[in-house]
C-alpha positions in Angstrom: 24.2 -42.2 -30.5 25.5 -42.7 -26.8 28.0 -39.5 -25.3 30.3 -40.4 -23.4 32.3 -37.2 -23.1 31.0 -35.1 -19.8 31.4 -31.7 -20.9 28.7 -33.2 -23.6 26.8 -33.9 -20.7 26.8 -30.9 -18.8 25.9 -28.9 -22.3 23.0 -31.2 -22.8 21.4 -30.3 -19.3 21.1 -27.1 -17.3 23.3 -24.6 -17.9 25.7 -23.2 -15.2 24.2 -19.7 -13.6 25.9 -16.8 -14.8 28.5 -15.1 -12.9 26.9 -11.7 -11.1 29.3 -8.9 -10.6 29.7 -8.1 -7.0 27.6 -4.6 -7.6 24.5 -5.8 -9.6 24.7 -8.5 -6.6 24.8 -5.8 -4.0 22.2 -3.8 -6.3 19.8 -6.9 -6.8 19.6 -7.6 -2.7 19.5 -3.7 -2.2 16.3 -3.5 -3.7 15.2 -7.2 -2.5 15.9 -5.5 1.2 13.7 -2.7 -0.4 10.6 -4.7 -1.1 11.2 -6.7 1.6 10.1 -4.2 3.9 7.5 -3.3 2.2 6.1 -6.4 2.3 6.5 -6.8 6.0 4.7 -3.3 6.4 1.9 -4.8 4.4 2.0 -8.1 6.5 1.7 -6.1 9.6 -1.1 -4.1 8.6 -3.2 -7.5 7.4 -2.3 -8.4 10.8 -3.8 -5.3 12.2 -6.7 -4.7 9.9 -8.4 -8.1 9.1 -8.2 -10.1 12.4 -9.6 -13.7 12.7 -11.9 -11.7 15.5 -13.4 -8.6 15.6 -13.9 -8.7 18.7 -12.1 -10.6 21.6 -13.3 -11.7 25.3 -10.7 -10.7 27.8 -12.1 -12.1 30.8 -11.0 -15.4 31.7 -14.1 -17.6 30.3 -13.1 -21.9 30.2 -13.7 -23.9 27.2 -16.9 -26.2 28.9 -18.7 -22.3 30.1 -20.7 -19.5 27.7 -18.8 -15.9 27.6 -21.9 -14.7 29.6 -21.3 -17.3 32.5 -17.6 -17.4 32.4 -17.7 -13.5 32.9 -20.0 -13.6 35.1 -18.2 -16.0 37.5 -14.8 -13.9 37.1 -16.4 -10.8 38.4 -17.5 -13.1 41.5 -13.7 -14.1 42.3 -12.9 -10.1 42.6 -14.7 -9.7 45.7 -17.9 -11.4 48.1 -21.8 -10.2 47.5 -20.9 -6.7 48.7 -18.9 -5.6 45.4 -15.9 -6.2 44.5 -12.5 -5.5 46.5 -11.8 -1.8 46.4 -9.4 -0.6 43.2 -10.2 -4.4 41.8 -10.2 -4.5 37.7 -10.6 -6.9 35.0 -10.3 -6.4 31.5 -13.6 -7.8 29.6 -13.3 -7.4 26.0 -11.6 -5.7 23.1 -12.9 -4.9 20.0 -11.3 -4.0 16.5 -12.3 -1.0 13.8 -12.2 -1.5 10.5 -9.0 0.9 10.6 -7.0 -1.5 12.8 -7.7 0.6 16.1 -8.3 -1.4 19.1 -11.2 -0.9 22.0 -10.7 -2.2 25.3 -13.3 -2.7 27.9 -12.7 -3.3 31.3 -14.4 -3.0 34.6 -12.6 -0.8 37.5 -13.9 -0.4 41.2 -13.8 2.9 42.6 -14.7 5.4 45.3 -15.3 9.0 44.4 -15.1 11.8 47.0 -14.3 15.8 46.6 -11.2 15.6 47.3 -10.2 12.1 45.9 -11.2 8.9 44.4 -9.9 5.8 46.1 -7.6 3.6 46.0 -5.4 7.0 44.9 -2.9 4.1 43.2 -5.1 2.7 41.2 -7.0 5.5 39.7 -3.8 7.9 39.0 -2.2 5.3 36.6 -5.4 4.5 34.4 -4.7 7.3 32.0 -3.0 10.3 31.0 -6.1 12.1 29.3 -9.0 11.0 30.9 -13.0 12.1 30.5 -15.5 11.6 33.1 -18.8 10.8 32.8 -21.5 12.3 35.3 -25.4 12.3 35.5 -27.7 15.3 35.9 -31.1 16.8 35.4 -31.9 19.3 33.2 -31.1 22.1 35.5 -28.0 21.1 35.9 -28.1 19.9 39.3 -25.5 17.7 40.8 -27.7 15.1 42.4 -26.7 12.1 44.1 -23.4 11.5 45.6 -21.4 10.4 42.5 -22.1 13.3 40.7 -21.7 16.2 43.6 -18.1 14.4 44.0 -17.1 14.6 40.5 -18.0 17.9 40.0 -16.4 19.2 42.9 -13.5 17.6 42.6 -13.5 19.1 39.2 -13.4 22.2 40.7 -16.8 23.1 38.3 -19.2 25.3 40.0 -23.4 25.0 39.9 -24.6 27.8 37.0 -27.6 29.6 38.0 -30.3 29.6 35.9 -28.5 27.3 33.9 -30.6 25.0 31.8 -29.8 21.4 29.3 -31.8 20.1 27.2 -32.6 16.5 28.0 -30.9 13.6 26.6 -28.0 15.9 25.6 -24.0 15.8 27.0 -22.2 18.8 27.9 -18.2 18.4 28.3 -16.5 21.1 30.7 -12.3 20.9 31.3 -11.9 19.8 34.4 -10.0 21.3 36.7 -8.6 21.4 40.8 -7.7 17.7 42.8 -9.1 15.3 39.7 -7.4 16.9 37.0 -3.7 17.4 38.9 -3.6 13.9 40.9 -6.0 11.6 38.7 -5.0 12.9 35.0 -9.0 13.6 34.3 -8.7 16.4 32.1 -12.8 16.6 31.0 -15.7 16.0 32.7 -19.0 15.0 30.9 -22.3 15.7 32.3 -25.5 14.0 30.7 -29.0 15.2 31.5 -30.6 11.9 31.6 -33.6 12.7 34.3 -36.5 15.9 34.5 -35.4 18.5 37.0 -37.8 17.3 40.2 -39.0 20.9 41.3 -41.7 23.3 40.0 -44.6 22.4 37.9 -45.2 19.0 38.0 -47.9 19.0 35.7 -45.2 19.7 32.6 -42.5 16.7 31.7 -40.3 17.6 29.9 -38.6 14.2 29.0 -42.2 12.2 28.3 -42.9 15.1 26.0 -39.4 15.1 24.1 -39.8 11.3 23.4 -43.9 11.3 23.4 -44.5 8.7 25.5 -48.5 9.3 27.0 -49.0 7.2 30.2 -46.0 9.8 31.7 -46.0 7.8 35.0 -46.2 4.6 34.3 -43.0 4.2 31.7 -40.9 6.0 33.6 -37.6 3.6 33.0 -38.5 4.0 29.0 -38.4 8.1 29.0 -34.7 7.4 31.4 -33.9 5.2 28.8 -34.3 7.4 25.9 -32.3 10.1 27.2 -29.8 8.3 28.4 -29.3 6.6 24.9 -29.6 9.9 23.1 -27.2 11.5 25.9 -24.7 8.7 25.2 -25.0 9.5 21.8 -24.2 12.6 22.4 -21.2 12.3 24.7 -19.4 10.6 21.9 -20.3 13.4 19.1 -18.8 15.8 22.0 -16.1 13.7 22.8 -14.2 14.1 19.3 -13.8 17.9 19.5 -12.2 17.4 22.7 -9.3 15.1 21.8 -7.0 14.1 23.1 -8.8 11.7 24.9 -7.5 8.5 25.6 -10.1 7.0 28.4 -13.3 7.3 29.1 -14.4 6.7 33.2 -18.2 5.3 32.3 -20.5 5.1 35.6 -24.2 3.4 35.0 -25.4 7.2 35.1 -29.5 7.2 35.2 -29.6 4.0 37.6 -29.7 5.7 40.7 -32.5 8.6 40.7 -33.2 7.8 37.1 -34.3 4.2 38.2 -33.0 3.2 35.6 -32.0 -1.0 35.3 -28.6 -2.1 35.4 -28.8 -4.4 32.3 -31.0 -1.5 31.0 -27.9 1.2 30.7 -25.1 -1.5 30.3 -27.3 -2.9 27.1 -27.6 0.4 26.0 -24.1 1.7 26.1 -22.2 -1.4 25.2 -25.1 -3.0 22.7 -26.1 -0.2 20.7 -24.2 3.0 21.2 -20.8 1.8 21.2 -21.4 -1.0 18.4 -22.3 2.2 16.3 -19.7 4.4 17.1 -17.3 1.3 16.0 -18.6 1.8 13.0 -17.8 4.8 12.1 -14.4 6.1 10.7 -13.0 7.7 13.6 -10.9 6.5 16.5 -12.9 5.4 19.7 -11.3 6.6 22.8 -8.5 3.3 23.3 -9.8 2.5 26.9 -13.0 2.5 28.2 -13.7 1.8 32.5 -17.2 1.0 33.4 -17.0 2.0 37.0 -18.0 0.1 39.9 -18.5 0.6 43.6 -18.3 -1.5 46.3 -20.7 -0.9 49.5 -23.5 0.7 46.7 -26.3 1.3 48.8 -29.0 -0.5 48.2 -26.7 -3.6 47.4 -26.8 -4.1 43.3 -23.6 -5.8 42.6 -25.5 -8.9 41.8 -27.3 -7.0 39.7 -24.5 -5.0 38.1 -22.1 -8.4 37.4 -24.8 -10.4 35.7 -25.8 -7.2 33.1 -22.2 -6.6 33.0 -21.4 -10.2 31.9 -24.4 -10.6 29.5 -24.2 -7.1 27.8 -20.5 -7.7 26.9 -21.0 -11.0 25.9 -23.9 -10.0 23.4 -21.8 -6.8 22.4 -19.1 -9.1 21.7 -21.1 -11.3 19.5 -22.7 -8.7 17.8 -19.4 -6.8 16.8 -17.3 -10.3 15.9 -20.6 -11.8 13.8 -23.2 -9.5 13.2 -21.3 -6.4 12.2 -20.4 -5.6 8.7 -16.8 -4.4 8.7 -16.1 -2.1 5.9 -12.0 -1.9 5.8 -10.5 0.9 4.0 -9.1 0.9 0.3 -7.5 -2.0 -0.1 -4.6 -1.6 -2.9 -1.8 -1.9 -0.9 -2.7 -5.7 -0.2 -2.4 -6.0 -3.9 1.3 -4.0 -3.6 1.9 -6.5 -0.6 2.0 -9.5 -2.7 3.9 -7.6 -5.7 6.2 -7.0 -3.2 6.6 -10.4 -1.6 6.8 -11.9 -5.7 9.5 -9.1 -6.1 11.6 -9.9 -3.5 11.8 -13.5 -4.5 12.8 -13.1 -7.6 15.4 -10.3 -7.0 17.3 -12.9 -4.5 17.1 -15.8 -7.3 18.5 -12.8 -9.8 21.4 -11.9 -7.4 22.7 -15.7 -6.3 22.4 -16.6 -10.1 19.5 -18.9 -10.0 17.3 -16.7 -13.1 13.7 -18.3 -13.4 12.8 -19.0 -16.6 9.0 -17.6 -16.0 10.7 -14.1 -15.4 13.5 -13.9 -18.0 12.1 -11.1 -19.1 14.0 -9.3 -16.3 17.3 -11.5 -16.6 19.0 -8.3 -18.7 19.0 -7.0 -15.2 22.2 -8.9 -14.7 23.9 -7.5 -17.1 22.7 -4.1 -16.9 21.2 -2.6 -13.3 18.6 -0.6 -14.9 15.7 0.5 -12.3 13.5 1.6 -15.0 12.9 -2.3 -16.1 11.7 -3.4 -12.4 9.6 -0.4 -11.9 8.0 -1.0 -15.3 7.6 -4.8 -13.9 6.4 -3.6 -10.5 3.8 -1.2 -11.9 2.6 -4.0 -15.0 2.3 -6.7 -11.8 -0.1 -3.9 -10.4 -2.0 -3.4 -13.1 -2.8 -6.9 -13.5 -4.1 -7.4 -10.3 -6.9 -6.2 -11.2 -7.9 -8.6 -13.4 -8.3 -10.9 -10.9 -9.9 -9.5 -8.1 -13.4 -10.0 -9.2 -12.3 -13.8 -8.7 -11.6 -13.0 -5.4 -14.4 -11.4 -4.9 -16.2 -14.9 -4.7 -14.2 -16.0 -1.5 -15.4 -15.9 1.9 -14.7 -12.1 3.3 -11.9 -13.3 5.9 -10.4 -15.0 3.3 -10.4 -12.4 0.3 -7.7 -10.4 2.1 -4.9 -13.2 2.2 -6.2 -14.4 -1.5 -4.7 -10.2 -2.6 -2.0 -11.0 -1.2 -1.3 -14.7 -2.7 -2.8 -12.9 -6.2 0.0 -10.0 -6.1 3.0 -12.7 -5.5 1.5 -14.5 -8.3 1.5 -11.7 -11.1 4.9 -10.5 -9.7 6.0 -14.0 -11.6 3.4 -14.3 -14.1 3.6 -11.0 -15.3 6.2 -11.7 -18.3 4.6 -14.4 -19.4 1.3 -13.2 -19.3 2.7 -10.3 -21.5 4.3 -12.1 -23.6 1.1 -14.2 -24.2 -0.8 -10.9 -25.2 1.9 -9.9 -27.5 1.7 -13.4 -29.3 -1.7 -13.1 -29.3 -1.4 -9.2 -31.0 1.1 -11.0 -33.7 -0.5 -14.0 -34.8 -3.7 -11.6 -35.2 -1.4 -9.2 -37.0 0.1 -12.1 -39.3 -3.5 -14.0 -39.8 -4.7 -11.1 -41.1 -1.6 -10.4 -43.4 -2.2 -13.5 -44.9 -5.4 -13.1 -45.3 -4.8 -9.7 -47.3 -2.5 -11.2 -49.6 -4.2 -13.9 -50.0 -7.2 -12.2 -51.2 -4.8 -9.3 -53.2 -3.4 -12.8 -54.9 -6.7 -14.2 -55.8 -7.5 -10.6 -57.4 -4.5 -10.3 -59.4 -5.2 -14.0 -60.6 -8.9 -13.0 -61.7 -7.6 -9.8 -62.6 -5.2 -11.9 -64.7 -7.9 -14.7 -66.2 -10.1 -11.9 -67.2 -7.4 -10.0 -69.5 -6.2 -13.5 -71.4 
């Protein structure tokens, strides 16, 4: 039969949204404002923590060129075959913990002198907690003019007597014209070559990393103990925090003899990749210290292991790397959040879902108690489903958490309610059953006695 009247009409389709009080309105976005946030911290933290790269190349590098090449050429525009032009920098690359905390590499050019290190405006603005790195040999001995400048202008005197084990770091406050004008607060000093004096029959550093032909692998003992000194600057370095740069020279290249892509691939390839690793902050800035007018001339040199050893690093941190992130529940309270949100803002304009009527009675009566017993049974169901997750790509499985959480926030009634129907039609099949079989007993019970 046809209806004509239209108030038949509108009671045969949708039925108008409830009126909200103006306080369960103000309530409902309250708390919609309140998981809003949280969801945005969340969002900023997936951001932080599980970039689409690990690790980033800074340098300017153009689409058609390798990272090594592109590098490689921008270090060229800073300056002609001498070096590059005094105070010159370029960033190079940044790389990303598994915490969130962000590396950056870059390459400065400086001059280092007792009483100053030049340009003075470039070098006084790098940092406001800054280590220096120095060279020595096991005696202690400021050889070479790099390190005689940066210990005196660290106002540190020579120790008599005063002996380091090789392929070890030693960290000393600096003090005097470094410290006041150039914020370099520590100075570093790695014994990365045998002290050249006395009885050359004993070598110390072949012996430590038992290499036989002492002579003839000269650049392999440097090597060692400048990897184990590295190493060991880095173990040193977090008992002396606050740090927040680290002034990196090519220490065992001069007297040490010691290649250019040798030291570079060793700090930037192996040492730091590991210290990345680990669950600590690495120092935020790190300057790998150049000089123009080096004598001999080893800028070419320096600008092709420069541009290779970053570009490898870069590679192996972005691709190679496993990145273990921390505990990851909050992803799971991200999405909740997100779900939540939603359907508090559908609650307070009067636009109730009927997937989450379960939490409807919240318009009528502003109980917290029945959304935190929503938000924590969304959490708790999250679980079930991050072993499907688990079967994703790992730069996806963050973002699926997320999508997951928003999911139970608006599943979770029904999937409740499901598991109670399931509970009661268990209950009631095996109520029948019992009577069933207590009817067929009475009716045997009854056939025997006739």
């Amino acid at each position: 039969m046809a209806i004509n009247n239209p108030q038949e009409l509108e009671s045969q389709g949708t039925a108008r949204a409830p009126e909200i009080p103006a306080v369960t309105r103000f309530w409902l976005l309250g708390v919609a404002v309140l998981m809003a946030a949280v969801a945005t911290y969340g969002m900023w933290r997936l951001h932080s923590e599980y970039p689409k790269h690990w690790a980033s190349i800074l340098a300017p590098v153009a689409a058609t060129e390798s990272p090594p090449i592109g590098i490689q050429k921008a270090l060229e525009a800073l300056g002609d075959n001498s070096g590059p032009k005094f105070g010159a920098q370029l960033p190079l690359v940044e790389f990303i913990q598994a915490n969130g905390h962000r590396v950056e590499v870059s390459m400065v050019e400086g001059q280092f002198f007792d009483q100053s290190i030049e340009p003075r405006n470039v070098w006084r603005d790098l940092g406001e907690s800054m280590l220096l790195l120095s060279s020595v040999d096991e005696r202690r001995a400021n050889i070479g003019e790099f390190n005689h400048a940066a210990t005196a202008g660290c106002g540190i005197k020579q120790e008599s007597r005063s002996f380091q084990e090789i392929g070890t770091t030693s960290i000393d406050p600096c003090n005097d014209i470094y410290r006041k004008s150039f914020h370099i607060r520590w100075l570093a000093r790695l014994s990365a070559i045998v002290e050249t004096s006395g009885d050359s029959a004993r070598q110390p550093c072949w012996n430590s990393y038992g290499i036989a032909v002492a002579e003839g692998d000269y650049q392999a003992c440097v090597s060692n103990a400048v990897s184990d000194g590295l190493k060991s600057l880095f173990s040193e370095m977090r008992r002396k925090q606050p740090i927040d740069a680290l002034v990196m020279p090519a220490v065992g290249t001069g007297i040490g003899k010691l290649s250019k892509a040798g030291f570079y691939n060793k700090f930037l390839g192996e040492v730091l990749i590991e210290e990345l690793k680990k669950p600590y902050d690495v120092t935020s800035k790190i300057y790998l210290q150049v000089r123009r007018g080096e004598t001999p001339n080893r800028w070419p040199e320096t600008r092709v292991a420069i541009a290779h050893a970053v570009s490898a690093a870069a590679t192996k941190w972005d691709f190679d790397s496993e990145h273990k992130s921390p505990d990851s529940e909050w992803l799971s309270l991200t999405g909740v959040a997100i779900g939540c949100c939603m359907i508090l803002v559908f609650l307070a304009f009067g636009r109730p879902l009927k997937i989450v009527s379960d939490i409807a009675p919240l318009i009528d009566h502003p109980n917290p108690l029945i959304f935190v017993a929503w938000i924590s049974a969304a959490v708790g169901l999250v679980t079930m489903f991050k072993s499907v997750v688990e079967f994703f790509p790992a730069t996806s499985s963050p973002y699926l958490q997320v999508v997951v959480g928003i999911l139970t926030a608006f599943l979770c009634g029904p999937l409740i309610r499901a598991t109670d129907d399931f509970n009661k039609s268990i209950k009631l099949k095996r109520k029948a059953k019992s009577e069933a079989m207590t009817e067929r007993l009475i009716n045997e019970s009854n056939e025997s006695g006739s």
